[in-house]
Every structure is written in C-alpha cells, then in structure tokens.
C-alpha positions in Angstrom: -15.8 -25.9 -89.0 -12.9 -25.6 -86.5 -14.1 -25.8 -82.9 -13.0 -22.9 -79.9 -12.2 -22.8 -76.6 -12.3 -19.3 -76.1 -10.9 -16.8 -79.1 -8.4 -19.6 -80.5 -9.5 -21.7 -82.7 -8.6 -25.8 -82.1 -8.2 -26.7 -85.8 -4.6 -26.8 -85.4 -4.4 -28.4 -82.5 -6.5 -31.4 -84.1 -4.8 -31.9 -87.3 -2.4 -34.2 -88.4 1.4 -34.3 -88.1 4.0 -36.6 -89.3 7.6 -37.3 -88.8 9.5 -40.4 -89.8 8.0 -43.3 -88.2 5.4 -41.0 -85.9 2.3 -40.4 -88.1 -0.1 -38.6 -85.6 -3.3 -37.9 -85.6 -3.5 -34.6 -83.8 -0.7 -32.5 -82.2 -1.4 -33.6 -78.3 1.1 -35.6 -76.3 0.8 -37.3 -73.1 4.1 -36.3 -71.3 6.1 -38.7 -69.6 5.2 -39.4 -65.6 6.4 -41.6 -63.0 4.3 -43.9 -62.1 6.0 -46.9 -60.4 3.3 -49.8 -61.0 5.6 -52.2 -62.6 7.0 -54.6 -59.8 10.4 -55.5 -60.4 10.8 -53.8 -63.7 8.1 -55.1 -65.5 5.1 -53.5 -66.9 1.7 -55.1 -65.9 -1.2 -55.4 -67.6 -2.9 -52.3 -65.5 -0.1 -50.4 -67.1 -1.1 -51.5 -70.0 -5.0 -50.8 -69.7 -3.8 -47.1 -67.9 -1.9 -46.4 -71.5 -4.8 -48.1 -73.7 -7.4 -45.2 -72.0 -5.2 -42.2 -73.1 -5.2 -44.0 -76.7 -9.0 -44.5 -76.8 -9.2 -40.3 -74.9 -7.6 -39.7 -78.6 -4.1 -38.8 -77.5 -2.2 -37.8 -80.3 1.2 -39.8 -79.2 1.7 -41.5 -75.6 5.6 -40.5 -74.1 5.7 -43.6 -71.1 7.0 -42.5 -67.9 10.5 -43.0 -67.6 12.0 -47.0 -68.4 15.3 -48.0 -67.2 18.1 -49.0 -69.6 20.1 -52.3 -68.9 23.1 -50.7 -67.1 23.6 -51.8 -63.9 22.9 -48.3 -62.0 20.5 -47.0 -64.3 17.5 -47.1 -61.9 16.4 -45.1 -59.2 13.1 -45.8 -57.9 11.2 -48.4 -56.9 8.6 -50.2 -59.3 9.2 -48.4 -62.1 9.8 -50.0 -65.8 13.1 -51.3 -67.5 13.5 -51.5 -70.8 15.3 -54.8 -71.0 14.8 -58.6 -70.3 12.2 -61.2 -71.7 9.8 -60.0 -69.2 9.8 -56.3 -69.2 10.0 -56.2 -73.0 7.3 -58.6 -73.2 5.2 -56.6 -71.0 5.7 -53.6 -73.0 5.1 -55.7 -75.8 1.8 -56.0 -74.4 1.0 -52.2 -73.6 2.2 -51.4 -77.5 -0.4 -54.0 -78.8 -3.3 -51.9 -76.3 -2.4 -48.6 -77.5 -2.4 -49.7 -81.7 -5.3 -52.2 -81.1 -7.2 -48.3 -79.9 -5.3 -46.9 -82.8 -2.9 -44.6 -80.7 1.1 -44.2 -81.1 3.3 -45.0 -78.1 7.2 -43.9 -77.6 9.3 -45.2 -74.6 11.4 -42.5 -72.7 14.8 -44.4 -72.2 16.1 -43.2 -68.8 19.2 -43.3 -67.0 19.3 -41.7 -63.3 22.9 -40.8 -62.8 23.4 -39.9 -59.2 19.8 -39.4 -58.5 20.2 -43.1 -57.8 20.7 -44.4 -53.7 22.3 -47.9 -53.0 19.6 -50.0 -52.3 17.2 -49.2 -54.8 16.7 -52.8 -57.3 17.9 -54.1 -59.0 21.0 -54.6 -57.7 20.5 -52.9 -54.4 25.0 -53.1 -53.9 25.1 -50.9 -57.1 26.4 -47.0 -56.1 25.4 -44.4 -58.8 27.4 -43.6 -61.5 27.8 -39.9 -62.4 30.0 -37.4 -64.6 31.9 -37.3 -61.4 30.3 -38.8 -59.0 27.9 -35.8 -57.9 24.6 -35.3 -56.8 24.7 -31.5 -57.3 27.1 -28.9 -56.7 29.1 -29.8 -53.8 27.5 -32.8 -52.8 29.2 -36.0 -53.1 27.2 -39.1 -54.3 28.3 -42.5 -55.9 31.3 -42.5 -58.3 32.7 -41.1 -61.5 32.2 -42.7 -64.7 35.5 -44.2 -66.8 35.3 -44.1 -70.2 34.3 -47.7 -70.3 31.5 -47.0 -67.8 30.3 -44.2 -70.9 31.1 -46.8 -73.4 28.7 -49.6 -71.5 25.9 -46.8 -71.1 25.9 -45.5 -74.4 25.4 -49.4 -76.0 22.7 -49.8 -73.2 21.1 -46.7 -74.8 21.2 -47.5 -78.5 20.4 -51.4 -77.5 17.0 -50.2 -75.2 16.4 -48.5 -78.7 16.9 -51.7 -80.8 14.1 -53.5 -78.2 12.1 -50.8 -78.5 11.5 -50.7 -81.9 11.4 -54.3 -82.0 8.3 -54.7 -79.9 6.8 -52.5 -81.9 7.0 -48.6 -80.4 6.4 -45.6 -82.8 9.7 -44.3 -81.6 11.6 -43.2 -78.7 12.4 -40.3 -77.0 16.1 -39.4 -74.9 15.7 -38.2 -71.5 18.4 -35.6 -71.5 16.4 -33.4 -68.8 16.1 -32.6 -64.7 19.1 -33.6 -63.7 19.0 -37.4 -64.4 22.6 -38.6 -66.5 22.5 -37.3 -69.6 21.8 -33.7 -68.2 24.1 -34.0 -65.7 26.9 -34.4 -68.2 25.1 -30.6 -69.7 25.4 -29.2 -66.3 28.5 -27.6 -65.6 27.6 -28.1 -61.8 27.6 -31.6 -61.4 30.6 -32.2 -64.1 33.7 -31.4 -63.2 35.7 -33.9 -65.9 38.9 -32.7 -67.5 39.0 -35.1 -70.2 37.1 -35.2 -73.3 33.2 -35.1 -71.9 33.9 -32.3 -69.1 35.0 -28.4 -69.7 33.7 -26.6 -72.7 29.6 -27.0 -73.7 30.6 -28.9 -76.9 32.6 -31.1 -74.3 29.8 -31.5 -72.3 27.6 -32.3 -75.1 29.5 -34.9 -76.2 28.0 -38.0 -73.9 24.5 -37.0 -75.6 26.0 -37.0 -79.3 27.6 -40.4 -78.8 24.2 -41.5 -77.3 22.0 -39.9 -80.2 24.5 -41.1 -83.0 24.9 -44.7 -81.7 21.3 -44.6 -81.2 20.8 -42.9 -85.2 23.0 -46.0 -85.9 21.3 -48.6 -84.7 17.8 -48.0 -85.2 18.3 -46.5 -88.8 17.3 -43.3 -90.5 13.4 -43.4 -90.4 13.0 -44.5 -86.7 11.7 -41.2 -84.5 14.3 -39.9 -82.1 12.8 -37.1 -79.5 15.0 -35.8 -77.0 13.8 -34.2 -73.9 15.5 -31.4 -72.2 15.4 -29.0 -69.8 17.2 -25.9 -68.4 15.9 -26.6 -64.6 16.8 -29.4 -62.6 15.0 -31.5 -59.9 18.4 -30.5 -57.9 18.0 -26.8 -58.7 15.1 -25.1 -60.3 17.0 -22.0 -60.8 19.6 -24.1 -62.9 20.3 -22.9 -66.8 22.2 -24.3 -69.5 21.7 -21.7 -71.8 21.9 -17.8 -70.5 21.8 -16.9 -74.0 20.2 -17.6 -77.5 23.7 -17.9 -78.8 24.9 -20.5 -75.7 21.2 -21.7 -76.5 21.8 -22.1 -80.3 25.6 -23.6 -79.8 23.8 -26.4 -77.4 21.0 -27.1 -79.5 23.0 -27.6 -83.0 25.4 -29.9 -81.8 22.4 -32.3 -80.5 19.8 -31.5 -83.9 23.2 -32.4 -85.7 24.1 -35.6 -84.3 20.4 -37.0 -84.9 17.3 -35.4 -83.1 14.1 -34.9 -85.3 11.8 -33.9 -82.6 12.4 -31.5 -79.3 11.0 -31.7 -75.9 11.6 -28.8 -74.4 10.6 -29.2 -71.1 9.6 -26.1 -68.4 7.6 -25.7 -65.5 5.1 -23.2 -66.9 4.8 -23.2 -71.0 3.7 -19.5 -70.9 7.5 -17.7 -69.6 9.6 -16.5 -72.1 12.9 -17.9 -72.2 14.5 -14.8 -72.8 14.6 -10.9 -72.3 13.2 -9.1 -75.3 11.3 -11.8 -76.3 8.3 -13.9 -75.8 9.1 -17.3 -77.1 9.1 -19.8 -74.7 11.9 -22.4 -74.6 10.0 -24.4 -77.1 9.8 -21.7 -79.7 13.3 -20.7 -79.4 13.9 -24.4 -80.0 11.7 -24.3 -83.3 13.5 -20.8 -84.2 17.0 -22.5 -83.6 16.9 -25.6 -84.9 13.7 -26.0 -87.1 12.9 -29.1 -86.3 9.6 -30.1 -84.8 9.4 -29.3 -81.2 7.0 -30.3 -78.1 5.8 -27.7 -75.5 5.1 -28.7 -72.2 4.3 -27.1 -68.5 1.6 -27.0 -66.7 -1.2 -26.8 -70.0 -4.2 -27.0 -69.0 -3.6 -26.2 -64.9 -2.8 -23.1 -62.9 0.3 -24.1 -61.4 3.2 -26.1 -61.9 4.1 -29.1 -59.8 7.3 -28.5 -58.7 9.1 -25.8 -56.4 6.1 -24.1 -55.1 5.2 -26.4 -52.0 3.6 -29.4 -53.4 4.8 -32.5 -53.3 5.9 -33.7 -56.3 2.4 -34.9 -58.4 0.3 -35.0 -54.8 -0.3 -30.9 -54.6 -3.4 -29.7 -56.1 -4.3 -27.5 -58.9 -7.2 -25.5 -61.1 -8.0 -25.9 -64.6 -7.0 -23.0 -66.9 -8.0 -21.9 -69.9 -5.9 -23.0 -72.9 -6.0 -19.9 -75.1 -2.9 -18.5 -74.6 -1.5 -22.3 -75.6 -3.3 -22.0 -78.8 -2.6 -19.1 -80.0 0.8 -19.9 -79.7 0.6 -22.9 -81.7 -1.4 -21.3 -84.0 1.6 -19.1 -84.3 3.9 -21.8 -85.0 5.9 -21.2 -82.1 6.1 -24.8 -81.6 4.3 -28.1 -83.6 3.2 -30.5 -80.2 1.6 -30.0 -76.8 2.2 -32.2 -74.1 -0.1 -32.9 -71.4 0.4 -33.9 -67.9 -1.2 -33.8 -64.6 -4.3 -32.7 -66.8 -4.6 -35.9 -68.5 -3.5 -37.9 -65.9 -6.9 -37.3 -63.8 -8.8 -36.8 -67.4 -8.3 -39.3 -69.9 -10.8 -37.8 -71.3 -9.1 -34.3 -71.3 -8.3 -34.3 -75.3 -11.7 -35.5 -76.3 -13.3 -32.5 -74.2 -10.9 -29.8 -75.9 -12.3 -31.1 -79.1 -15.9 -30.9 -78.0 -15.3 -27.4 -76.2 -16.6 -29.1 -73.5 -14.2 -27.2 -71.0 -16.6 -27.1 -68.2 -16.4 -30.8 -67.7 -12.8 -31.0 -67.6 -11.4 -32.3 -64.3 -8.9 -30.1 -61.8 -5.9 -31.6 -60.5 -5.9 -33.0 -57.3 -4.7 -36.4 -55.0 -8.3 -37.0 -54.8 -9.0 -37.2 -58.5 -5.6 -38.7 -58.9 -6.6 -41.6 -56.9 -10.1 -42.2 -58.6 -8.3 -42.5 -62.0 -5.6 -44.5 -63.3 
C-alpha cells in the first residue's frame, strides 16, 4: 500500500533505481551545499557524522557539497573540501565508510571555481583565477586566461579527482558544469570570449566539458556513475540562459550525453517553472525528453521559495514548507527519475523518513535558526 502526501501517491518516489555503479534505494537525493567545515581542505569527522545522518534519514544518494580538484586555482572559499592529498582523501575515506556502514550511497561533486576565485583564498593564497578568458562576468575583468596547457592540467586534475574518488570507495561522481563556476563558464558565451578551438560556436564551447567527461569516461571505466550538473542561471546572473530554445537545448545536451554522462542534474531555482513557452516541462524533463537518460530535479522541493535572487542571503534567508504534490505528480509522470533535496534536508535529516510516513506536519521550515540547531 503506497503512502500519500496529499493526491499523489509516494510509491514512486520510494522505489528503487539503478544505474551503473549507483544502486539506490529510493529516488531522493541530497543536493550538493557548501558548507565550509573542512579546515585546510580536509574533511573532519563532523563532516563525516553530518553525511552519516542523511544516510541513516534514508537518503536515497548523498551529492557532497562542492570538493576542489588538485589544480592550483581550483578553490574559492575558505574551509571547504579538496579532493586530493593523503589527508583530504583519507578524510573522505572516512565519511564514505559512515555513509555505507548506514547503508547509504555517496558521490563527490568535483569542482573547479574559475574566476569566482579571489587571490588570497588557500591554498595558495599568490594563485589569480584562471578563466576561459580571464572573466568574472560580462565585462568584468578577473584573473587570467587559460592556455591550452592550463586546459590540459585541469582536465587530468578532473579525471585524476575521479580516479581518488572511486578509489576510496564513492558510488560515483558527479561534474559541476553549473552557476557560473569553470566548466560553465566555458558554456557561457558571456564570460568566454576565446577564438580558438573552446570559444565561438556552442559545440566550441562545449568542448572543455567533453574533454573533461571523456578523459574522465577513460579513466574511471564504463560502469563507474558519471552525473553532471548544470544550470542555465548563474551566481553572476540569474537571468543568464544557455539554451533559448529546445533545439539550442537539444544541440547542448547531445554533445555532453554523447561524450559520457549517464545521469543529469538539472539544476533551477524553483522545480515547478517550465523551461519553455508551450510547454510545462521543467528543465529536468526537457532533459529526460532530449537525452533519455536519467535525470535529477532540483529547486526549492519541499520550501516556498528559492534561495537565491529574491533578498536572502545566500542559505541564511528563511523559508515555509510546501506541499510536495505538484513534485510528485511529476515524477509520477516520468518527467524526470530523481529529486534532490536541499535546504529541506539540511535542517531535517529526517525530511525523507517523514515523506514516507506522511508525516508532513512534523516537517521542519527553513530557517538560520533551525539551520544552526542542526548539522
């Protein structure tokens, strides 16, 4: 007997789903957040306990927030992860052990800043940022220009983070190719203004994220997970788009599902906009309907407003619990195959176990205060 939250029925939601080395036990993610609690790059054991909760709240998969590859400008904040080093990779060795021990799956998000990154930030504080060409966003001016070497160096630091990963024992990994870090702005036509081979045309663009997925395909063989997340909006402009189109939409997808991707993250502010006019299939399910490959939905699920562009703070401003129906009956419509979870879980870790038990009345609204009770 299939539990409800409201009209929709949860069975879905709570069933299994398998690809390559991810064998879940129910289609809820927890997305990716920023949390910066690892000092000097390297993942604590509070880190790991924080993860080891979501497991035992019966997350489906765990995405980690955001973990630094080994080039030398890959970072951009403060205490948050790298993926590289005995240390680091022996602390996440540590939070992978938590999360299995619970029985939950765990992916790292491999992360390069681009020119979000400031001189002075570790760790190498004499490091500039190193950008398509050299770009913060339109028009503003901000480290320097890659070389093809500098590509060359960033795409091995990619597909090597992914050789650690696995090693230590992760379910998979997923690309960040979203919000205006590196990889996206290579996509974005306003922060790369390159006339050679990775600047001009969207398949020339694209090309930086194909070497990265291929050399990544490579080096972690066929069976290992790869999810890319990506995004039309960026932290730089939330009215950005890649795609204006399904066709520019189709062209940008395919030459990424091509090189290597098996699972999507398509990544929006609010899961419940349609992408596009004369249709309502959010970016997720115009994902599915392109590419046909598994696909995550994210946005605000669960809350009543999205953290970003409408005057909070980054994760600090506040928001309601919402009902989930709409979500469902989406995903009941195959419109997309996972759900990630943010803010929601963050103050909940018990947010996935209360869906089950239709228990919504108990589930906890987003706010600095709850944030700081929970970890």
């Amino acid at each position: 007997m299939s539990n409800n939250t409201g009209t929709q029925s949860t069975e879905k939601l709570f069933s299994s789903f398998n690809v390559k080395s991810l064998n879940l036990a129910n289609r809820t993610v927890m997305a990716p957040m920023t949390r910066t609690f690892s000092p000097g790059g390297v993942p604590t054991p509070d880190v790991a306990g924080y993860y080891r909760r979501r497991a035992e709240g019966d997350v489906g998969l765990i995405i980690t927030e955001g973990t630094y590859i080994s080039h030398k400008a890959a970072n951009g904040y403060e205490r948050v992860p790298a993926i590289y080093g005995e240390q680091a990779l022996a602390g996440w060795k540590h939070v992978v052990d938590e999360v299995h021990a619970v029985g939950g799956k765990i992916i790292p998000q491999l992360w390069h800043v681009g020119s979000v990154r400031k001189e002075g930030i570790e760790p190498d504080k004499r490091v500039p940022a190193y950008s398509p060409s050299g770009l913060y966003k339109p028009g503003a001016k901000n480290g320097v220009a890659m070389s093809k070497a500098d590509i060359d160096d960033v795409v091995a630091s990619f597909a090597q983070a992914a050789v650690d990963a696995k090693e230590v024992g992760f379910d998979g990994i997923e690309l960040h190719g979203a919000h205006g870090y590196l990889i996206d702005q290579f996509f974005w036509q306003g922060t790369n203004e390159r006339t050679d081979e990775y600047g001009g045309s969207l398949a020339n663009r694209c090309r930086f994220a194909v070497e990265i997925i291929a050399a990544v395909r490579k080096a972690v063989g066929e069976n290992f997970a790869i999810v890319f997340r990506f995004s039309q909006w960026k932290q730089q402009d939330y009215s950005a788009r890649l795609a204006h189109t399904p066709a520019e939409l189709t062209e940008f997808l395919t030459l990424l599902s091509d090189a290597g991707v098996d699972v999507f993250h398509a990544s929006t502010r609010r899961f419940w906009l349609p992408e596009f006019d004369g249709s309502n299939l959010n970016l997720a399910g115009w994902t599915k309907k392109i590419t046909g490959k598994p696909v995550i939905t994210v946005g605000s699920v669960g809350l009543d407003s999205d953290f970003v562009g409408e005057g909070n703070d980054d994760l600090k401003g506040g928001s309601n619990t919402a009902s989930i129906d709409g979500l469902l009956e989406r995903l009941n419509n195959d419109e997309f195959d996972l759900v990630a979870i943010g803010r929601a879980l963050l103050v909940d870790p018990q947010w996935v176990m209360k869906i089950r038990a239709n228990k919504v009345d108990e589930l906890e609204p987003f706010s600095k205060e709850a944030l700081m009770k929970l970890s």
